[in-house]
C-alpha positions as a Markdown table, in Angstrom:
| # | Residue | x | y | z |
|---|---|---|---|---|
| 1 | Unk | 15.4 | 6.9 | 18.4 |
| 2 | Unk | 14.3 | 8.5 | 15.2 |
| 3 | Unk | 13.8 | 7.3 | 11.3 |
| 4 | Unk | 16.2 | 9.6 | 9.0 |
| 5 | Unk | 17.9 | 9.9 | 5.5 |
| 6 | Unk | 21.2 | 9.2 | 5.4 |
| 7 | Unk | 24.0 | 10.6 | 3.4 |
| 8 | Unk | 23.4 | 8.0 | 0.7 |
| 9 | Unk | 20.0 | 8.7 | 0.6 |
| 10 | Unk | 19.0 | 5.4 | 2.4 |
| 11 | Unk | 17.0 | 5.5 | 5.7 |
| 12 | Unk | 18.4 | 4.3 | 9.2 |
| 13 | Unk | 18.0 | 4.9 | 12.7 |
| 14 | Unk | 19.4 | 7.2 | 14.7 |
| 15 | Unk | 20.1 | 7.4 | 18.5 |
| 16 | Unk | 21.8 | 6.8 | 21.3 |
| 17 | Unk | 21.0 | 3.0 | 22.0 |
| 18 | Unk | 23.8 | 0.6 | 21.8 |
| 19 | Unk | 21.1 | -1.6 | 19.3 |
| 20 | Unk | 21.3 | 0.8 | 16.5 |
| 21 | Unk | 24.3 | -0.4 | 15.0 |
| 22 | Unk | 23.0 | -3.8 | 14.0 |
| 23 | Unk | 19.5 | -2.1 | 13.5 |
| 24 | Unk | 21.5 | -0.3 | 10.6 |
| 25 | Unk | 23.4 | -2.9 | 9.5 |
| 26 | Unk | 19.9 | -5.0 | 8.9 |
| 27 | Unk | 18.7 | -2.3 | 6.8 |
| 28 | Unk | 21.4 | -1.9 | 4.7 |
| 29 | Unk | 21.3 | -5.5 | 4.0 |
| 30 | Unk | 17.9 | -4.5 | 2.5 |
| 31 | Unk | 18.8 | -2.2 | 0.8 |
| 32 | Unk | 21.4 | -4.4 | -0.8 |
| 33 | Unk | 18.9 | -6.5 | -1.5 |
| 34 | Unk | 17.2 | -4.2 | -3.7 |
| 35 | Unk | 14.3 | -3.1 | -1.4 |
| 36 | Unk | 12.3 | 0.1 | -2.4 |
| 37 | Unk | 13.1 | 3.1 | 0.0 |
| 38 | Unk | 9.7 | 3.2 | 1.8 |
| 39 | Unk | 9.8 | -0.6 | 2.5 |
| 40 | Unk | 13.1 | 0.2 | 4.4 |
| 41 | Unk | 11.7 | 2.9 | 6.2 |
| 42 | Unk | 8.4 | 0.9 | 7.4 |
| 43 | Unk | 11.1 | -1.6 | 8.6 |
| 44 | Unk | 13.4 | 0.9 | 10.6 |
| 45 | Unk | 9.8 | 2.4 | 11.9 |
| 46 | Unk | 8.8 | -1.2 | 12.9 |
| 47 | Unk | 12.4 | -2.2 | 14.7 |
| 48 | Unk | 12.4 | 1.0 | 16.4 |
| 49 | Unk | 8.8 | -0.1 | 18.0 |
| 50 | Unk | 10.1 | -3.8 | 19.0 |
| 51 | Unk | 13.0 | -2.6 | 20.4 |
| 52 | Unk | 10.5 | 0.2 | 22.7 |
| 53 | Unk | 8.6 | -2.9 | 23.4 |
| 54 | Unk | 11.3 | -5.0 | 24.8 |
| 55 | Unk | 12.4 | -2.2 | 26.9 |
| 56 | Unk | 8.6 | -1.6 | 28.2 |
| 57 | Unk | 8.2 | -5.6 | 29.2 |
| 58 | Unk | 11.9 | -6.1 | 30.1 |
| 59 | Unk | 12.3 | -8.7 | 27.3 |
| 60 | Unk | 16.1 | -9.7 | 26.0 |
| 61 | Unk | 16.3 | -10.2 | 21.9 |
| 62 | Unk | 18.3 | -13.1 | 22.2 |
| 63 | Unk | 16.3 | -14.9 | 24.9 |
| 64 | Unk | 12.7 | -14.5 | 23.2 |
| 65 | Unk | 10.5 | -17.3 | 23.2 |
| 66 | Unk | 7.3 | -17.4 | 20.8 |
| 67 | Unk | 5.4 | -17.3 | 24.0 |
| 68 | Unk | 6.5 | -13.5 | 24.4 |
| 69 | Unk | 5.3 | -12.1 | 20.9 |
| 70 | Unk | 1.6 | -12.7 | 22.4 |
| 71 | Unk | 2.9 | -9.9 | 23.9 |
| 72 | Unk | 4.0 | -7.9 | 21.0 |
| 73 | Unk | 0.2 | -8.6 | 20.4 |
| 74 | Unk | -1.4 | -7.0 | 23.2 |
| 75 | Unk | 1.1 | -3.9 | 23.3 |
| 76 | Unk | 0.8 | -3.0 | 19.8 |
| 77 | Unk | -3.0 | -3.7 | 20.1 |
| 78 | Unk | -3.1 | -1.1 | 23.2 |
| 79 | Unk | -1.9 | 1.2 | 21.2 |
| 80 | Unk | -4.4 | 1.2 | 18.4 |
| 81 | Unk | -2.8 | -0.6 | 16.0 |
| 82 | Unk | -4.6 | -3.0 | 13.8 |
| 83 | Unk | -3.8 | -6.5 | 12.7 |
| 84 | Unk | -2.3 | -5.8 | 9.6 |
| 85 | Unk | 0.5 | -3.7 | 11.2 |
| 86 | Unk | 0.6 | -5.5 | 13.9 |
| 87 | Unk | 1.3 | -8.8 | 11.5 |
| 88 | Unk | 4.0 | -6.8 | 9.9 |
| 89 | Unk | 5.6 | -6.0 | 13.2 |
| 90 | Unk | 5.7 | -9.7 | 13.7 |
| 91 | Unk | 7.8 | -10.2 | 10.6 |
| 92 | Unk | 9.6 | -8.0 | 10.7 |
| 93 | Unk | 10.8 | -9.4 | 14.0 |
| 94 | Unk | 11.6 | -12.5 | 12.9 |
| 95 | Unk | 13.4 | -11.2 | 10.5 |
| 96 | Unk | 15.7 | -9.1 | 12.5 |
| 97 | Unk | 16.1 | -12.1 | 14.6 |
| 98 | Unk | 17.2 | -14.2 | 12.0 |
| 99 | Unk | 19.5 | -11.9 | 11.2 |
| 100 | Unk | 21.1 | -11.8 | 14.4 |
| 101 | Unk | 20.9 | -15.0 | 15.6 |
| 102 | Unk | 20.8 | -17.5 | 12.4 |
| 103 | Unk | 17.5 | -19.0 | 13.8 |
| 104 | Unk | 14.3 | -18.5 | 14.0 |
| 105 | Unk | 12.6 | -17.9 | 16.8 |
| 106 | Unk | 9.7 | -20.6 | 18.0 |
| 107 | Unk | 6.1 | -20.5 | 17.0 |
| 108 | Unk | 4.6 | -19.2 | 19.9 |
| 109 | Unk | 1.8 | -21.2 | 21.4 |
| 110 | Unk | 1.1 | -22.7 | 18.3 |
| 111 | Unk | 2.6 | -26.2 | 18.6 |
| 112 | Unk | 4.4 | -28.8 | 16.8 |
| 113 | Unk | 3.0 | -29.7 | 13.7 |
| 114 | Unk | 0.4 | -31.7 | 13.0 |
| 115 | Unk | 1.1 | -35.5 | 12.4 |
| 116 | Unk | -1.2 | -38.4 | 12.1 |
| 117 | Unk | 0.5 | -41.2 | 11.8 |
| 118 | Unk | -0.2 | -44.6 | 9.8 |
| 119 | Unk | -4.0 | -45.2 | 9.7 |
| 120 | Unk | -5.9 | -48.2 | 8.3 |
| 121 | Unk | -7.7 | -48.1 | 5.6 |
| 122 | Unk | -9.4 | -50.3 | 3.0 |
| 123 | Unk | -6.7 | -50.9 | 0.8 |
| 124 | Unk | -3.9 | -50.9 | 3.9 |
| 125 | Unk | -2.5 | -48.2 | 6.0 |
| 126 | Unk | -2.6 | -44.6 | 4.8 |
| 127 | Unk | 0.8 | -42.1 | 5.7 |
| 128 | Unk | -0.4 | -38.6 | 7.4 |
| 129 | Unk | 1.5 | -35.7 | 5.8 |
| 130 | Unk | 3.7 | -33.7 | 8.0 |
| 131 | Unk | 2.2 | -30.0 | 8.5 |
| 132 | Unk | 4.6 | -27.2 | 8.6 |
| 133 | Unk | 4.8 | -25.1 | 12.0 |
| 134 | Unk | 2.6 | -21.9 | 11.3 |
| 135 | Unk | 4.1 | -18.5 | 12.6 |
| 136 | Unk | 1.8 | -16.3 | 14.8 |
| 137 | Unk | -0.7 | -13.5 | 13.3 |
| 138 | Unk | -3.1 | -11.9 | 14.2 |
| 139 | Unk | -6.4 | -12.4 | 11.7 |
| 140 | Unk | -6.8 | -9.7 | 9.3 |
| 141 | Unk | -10.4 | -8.6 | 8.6 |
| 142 | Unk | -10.7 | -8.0 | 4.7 |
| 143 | Unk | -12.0 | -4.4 | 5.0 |
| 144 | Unk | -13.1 | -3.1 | 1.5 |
| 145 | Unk | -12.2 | 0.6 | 0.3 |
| 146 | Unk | -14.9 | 2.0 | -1.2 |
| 147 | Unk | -15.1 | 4.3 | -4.2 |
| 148 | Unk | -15.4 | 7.7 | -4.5 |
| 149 | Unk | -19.3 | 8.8 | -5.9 |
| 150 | Unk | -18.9 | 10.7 | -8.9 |
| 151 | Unk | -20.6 | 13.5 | -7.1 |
| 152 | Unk | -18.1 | 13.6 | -3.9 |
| 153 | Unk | -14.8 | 13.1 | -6.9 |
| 154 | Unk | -16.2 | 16.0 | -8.8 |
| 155 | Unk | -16.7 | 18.1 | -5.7 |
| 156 | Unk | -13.3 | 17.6 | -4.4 |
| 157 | Unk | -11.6 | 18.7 | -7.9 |
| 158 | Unk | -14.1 | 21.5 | -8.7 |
| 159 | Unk | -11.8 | 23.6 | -6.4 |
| 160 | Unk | -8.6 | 22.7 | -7.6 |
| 161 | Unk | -7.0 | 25.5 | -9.1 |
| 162 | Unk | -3.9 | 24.7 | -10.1 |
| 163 | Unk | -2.6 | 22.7 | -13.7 |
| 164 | Unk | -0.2 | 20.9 | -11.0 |
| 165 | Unk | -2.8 | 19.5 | -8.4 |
| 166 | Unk | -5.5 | 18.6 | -10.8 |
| 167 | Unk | -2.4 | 16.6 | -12.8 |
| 168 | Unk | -2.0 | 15.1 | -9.7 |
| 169 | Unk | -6.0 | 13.7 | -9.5 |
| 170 | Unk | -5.9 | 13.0 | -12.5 |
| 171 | Unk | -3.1 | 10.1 | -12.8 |
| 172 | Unk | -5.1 | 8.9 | -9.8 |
| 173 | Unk | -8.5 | 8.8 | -10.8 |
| 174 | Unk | -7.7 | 7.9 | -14.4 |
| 175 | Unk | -4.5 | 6.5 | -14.8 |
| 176 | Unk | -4.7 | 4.3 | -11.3 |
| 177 | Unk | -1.3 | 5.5 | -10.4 |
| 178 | Unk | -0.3 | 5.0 | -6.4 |
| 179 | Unk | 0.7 | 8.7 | -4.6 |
| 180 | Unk | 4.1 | 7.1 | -4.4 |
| 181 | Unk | 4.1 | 6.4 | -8.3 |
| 182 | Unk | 2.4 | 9.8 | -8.9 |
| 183 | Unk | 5.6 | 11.6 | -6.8 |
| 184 | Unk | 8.3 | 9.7 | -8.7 |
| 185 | Unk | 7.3 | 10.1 | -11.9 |
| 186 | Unk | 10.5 | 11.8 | -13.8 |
| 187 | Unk | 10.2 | 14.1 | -17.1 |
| 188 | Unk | 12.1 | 12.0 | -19.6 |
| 189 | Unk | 9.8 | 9.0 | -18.4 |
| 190 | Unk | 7.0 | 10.7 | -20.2 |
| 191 | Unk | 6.3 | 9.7 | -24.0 |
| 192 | Unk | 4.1 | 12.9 | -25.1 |
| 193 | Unk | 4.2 | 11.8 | -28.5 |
| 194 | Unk | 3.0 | 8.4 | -27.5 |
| 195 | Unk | 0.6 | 9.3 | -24.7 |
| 196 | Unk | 2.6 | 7.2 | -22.1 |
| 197 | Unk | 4.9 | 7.0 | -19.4 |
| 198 | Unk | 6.7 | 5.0 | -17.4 |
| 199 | Unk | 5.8 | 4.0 | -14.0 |
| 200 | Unk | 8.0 | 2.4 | -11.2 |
| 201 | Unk | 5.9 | 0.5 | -8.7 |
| 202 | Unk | 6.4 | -2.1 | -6.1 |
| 203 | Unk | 9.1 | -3.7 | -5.9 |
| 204 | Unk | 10.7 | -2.1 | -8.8 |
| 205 | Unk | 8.5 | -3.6 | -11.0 |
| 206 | Unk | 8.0 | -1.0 | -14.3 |
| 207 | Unk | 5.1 | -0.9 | -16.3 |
| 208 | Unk | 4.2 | 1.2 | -19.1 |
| 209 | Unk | 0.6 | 3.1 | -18.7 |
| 210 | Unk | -1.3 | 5.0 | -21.1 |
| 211 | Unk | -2.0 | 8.9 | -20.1 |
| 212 | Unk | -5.5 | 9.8 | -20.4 |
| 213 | Unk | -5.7 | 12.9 | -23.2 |
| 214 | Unk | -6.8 | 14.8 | -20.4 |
| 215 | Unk | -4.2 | 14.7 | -17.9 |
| 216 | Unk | -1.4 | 14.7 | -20.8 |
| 217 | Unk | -3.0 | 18.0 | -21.5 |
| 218 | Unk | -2.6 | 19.0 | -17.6 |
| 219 | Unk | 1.0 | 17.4 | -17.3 |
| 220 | Unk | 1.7 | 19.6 | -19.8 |
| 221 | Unk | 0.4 | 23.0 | -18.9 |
| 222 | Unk | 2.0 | 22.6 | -15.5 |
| 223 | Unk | 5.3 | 21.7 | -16.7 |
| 224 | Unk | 5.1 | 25.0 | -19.7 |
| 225 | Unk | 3.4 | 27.1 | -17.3 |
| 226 | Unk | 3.7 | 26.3 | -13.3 |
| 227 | Unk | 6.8 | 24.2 | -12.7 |
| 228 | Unk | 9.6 | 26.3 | -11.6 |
| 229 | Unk | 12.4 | 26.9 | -14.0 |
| 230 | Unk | 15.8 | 25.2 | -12.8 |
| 231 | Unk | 13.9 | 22.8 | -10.5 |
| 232 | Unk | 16.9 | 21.3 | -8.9 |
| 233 | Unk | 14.9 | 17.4 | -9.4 |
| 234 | Unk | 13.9 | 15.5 | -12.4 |
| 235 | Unk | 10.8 | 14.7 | -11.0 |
| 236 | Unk | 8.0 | 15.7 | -12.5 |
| 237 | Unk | 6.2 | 17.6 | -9.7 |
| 238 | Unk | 8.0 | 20.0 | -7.1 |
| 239 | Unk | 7.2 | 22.1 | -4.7 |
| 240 | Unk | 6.6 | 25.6 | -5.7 |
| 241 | Unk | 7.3 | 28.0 | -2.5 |
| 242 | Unk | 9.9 | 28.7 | 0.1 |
| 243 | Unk | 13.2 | 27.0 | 0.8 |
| 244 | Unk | 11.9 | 24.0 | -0.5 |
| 245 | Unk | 10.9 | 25.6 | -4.3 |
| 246 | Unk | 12.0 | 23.4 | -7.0 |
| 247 | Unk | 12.6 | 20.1 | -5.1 |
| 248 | Unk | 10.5 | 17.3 | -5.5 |
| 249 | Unk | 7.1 | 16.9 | -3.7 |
| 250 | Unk | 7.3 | 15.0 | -0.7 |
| 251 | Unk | 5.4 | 12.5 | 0.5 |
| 252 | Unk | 4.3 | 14.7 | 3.9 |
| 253 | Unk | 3.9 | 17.6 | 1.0 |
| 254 | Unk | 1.2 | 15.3 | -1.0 |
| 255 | Unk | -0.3 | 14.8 | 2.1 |
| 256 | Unk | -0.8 | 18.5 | 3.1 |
| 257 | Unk | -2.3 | 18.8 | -0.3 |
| 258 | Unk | -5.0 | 16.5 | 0.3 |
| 259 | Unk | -5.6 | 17.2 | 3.9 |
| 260 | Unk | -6.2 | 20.7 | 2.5 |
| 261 | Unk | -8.3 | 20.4 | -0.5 |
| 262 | Unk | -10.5 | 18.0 | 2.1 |
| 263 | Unk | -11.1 | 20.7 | 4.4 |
| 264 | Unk | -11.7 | 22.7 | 1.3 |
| 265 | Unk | -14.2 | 20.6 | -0.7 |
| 266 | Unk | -15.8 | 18.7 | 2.5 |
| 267 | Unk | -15.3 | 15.4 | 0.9 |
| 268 | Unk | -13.5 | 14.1 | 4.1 |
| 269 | Unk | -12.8 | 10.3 | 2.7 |
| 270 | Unk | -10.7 | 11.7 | -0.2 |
| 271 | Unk | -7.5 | 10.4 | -0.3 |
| 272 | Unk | -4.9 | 9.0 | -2.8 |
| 273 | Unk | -5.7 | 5.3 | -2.1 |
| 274 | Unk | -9.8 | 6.4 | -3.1 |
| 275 | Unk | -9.0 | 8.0 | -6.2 |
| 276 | Unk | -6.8 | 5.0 | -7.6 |
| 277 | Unk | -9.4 | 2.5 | -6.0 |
| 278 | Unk | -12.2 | 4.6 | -8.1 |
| 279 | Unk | -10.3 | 4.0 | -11.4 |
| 280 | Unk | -10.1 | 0.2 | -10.9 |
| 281 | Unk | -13.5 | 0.1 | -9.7 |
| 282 | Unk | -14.5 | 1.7 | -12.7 |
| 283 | Unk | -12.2 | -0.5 | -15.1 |
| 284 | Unk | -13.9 | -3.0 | -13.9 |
| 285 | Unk | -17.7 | -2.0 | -14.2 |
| 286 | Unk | -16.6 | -1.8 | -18.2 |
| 287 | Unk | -15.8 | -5.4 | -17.9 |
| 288 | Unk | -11.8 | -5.3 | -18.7 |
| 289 | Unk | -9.8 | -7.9 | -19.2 |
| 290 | Unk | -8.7 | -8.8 | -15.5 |
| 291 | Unk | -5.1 | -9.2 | -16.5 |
| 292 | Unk | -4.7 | -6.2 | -18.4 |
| 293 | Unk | -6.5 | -4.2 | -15.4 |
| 294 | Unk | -3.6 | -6.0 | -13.4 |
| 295 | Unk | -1.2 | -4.5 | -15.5 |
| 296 | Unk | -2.3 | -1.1 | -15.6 |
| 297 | Unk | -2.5 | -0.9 | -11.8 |
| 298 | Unk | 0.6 | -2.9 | -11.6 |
| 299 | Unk | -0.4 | -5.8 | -9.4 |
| 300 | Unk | 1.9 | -8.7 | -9.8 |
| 301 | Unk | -0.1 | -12.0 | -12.1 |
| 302 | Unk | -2.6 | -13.7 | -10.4 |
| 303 | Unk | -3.0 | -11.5 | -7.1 |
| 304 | Unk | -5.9 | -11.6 | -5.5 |
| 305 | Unk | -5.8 | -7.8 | -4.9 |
| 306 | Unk | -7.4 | -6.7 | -8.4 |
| 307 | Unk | -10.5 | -9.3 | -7.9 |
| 308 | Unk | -11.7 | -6.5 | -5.1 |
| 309 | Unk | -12.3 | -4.0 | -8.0 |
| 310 | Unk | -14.5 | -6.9 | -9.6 |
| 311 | Unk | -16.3 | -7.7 | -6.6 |
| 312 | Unk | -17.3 | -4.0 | -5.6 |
| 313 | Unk | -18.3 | -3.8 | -9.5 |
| 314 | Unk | -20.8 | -6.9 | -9.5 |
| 315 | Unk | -22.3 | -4.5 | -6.8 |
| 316 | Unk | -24.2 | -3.0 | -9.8 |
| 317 | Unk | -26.2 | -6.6 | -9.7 |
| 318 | Unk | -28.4 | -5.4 | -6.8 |
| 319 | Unk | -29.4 | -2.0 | -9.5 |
| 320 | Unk | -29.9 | -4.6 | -12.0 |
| 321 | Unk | -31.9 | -7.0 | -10.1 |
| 322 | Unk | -33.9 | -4.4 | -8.6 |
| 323 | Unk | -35.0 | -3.0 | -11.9 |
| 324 | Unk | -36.1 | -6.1 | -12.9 |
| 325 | Unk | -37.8 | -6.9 | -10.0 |
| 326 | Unk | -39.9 | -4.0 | -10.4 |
| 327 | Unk | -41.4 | -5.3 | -13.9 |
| 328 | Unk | -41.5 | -9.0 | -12.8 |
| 329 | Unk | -43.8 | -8.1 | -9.8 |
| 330 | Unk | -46.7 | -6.0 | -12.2 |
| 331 | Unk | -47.6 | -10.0 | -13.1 |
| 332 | Unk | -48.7 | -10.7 | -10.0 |
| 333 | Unk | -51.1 | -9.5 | -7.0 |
| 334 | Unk | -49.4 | -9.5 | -3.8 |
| 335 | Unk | -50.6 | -7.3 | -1.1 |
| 336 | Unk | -48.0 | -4.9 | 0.0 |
């Protein structure tokens, strides 16, 4: 079983296993339902590991208890995977299940919910409230991405030669586009008269974002000079050799980039996520307006996502504190 584009353009599974046919039908019911490409694709990756799963331990769909995803657990967990994958596996499950079945399948181990009934109290008895069952996950540490030094940024572009990769950077490190944004970007989204283009993140949610005068400059030197004339895509950036010349960049092709320019430069944490985490970091430390750093980055209102960038920025406290420190401790005589 394998993950593949379809005629349509749509991901599904492919095989020889009698499941696949309802497999396919579940994601083209997401895909009615307006979900991005790459969400499907996680999902067909994450079916195509349960059903592995249930062959491994024997388990029947149908006949799974919420006993048996502790099981899920521990094989996914043998395998590497951490909890946040892990807890996606587990919805996605349910899901499917759902979809199958028209139920859900029982909280495993978790119990009913909690009840306490009538109680006494001062002014008479008290009613409990009724907690909902709780589905099973695994806890998630809160793991913070750290920002690239200026120093380890600059090093990694210095050998960039080419008006297309540093374009590239750029819209990551100061425009805070994602890689996927960054490879979808299409020509007549760009407004060169207004510095500003249109971006089309999760789930299909567009924003406007304003292009820094530097990378307009680069977006347009690659597309007067480098992009290859009668690119069969209206994406902004292609590839540029072999059969593949003129066709969008691929996500496995952006990756190659940066896998190379890491060997390259020697700045091994350099990825896509870093760059766009640097620019919000350093949003932050200028102390904009959390909602419109939302917006730029295209976090939905009110997530708790974009509070990271202010957190890691309110790490320049411990400079500030320090420096401070110094001058407060020439008033007094304390041996060292």
């Amino acid at each position: 079983m394998k993950v593949r584009k379809n005629i349509s353009g749509q991901f599904d599974i492919v095989g020889d296993d009698s499941v696949i046919k309802d497999a396919n039908r579940f994601l083209s019911i997401l895909a009615l339902r307006g979900l991005s490409q790459y969400s499907i694709r996680s999902y067909a990756y994450d079916l195509i590991v349960i059903h592995r799963w249930l062959k491994t331990e024997g388990f029947q769909f149908g006949s799974l208890q919420g006993k048996d995803l502790f099981s899920l657990i521990r094989f996914e967990k043998n395998r590497g995977r951490g909890a946040k994958t892990i807890n996606r596996r587990l919805i996605t499950l349910r899901m499917y299940y759902r979809f199958l079945f028209d139920r859900d399948v029982e909280p495993a181990g978790l119990g009913p919910g909690y009840y306490r009934g009538p109680r006494s109290a001062y002014l008479g008895p008290v009613k409990g409230k009724r907690r909902g069952r709780r589905n099973l996950k695994v806890k998630e540490d809160e793991l913070l991405v750290v920002p690239l030094k200026a120093e380890d940024a600059n090093e990694f572009i210095r050998g960039i030669d080419s008006y297309r990769d540093l374009a590239i950077v750029g819209l990551m490190l100061f425009c805070g586009l994602r890689s996927g944004e960054v490879r979808n970007l299409e020509i007549e989204k760009i407004n060169f008269a207004e510095r500003k283009v249109a971006v089309k993140g999760k789930g299909g949610r567009e924003r406007m974002v304003p292009l820094a005068d530097q990378v307009l400059r680069l977006i347009r030197s690659y597309i007067d000079i480098e992009r290859p004339r009668g690119a069969r895509t209206s994406k902004v950036f292609t590839t540029w050799k072999g059969k593949t010349r003129g066709r969008a960049l691929t996500a496995s092709g952006l990756r190659s980039l940066f896998r190379y320019r890491r060997k390259i430069s020697g700045v091994e944490h350099a990825n896509p996520h870093r760059f766009r985490h640097t620019f919000g970091t350093n949003m932050a430390k200028t102390k904009m307006n959390i909602r419109v750093l939302q917006m730029l980055l295209g976090h939905a209102e009110g997530s708790p996502v974009t509070h990271r960038y202010i957190n890691i920025a309110l790490s320049d406290v411990s400079e500030a504190f320090y420096e401070a420190n110094r001058e407060v401790e020439k008033k007094y005589s304390v041996p060292s």
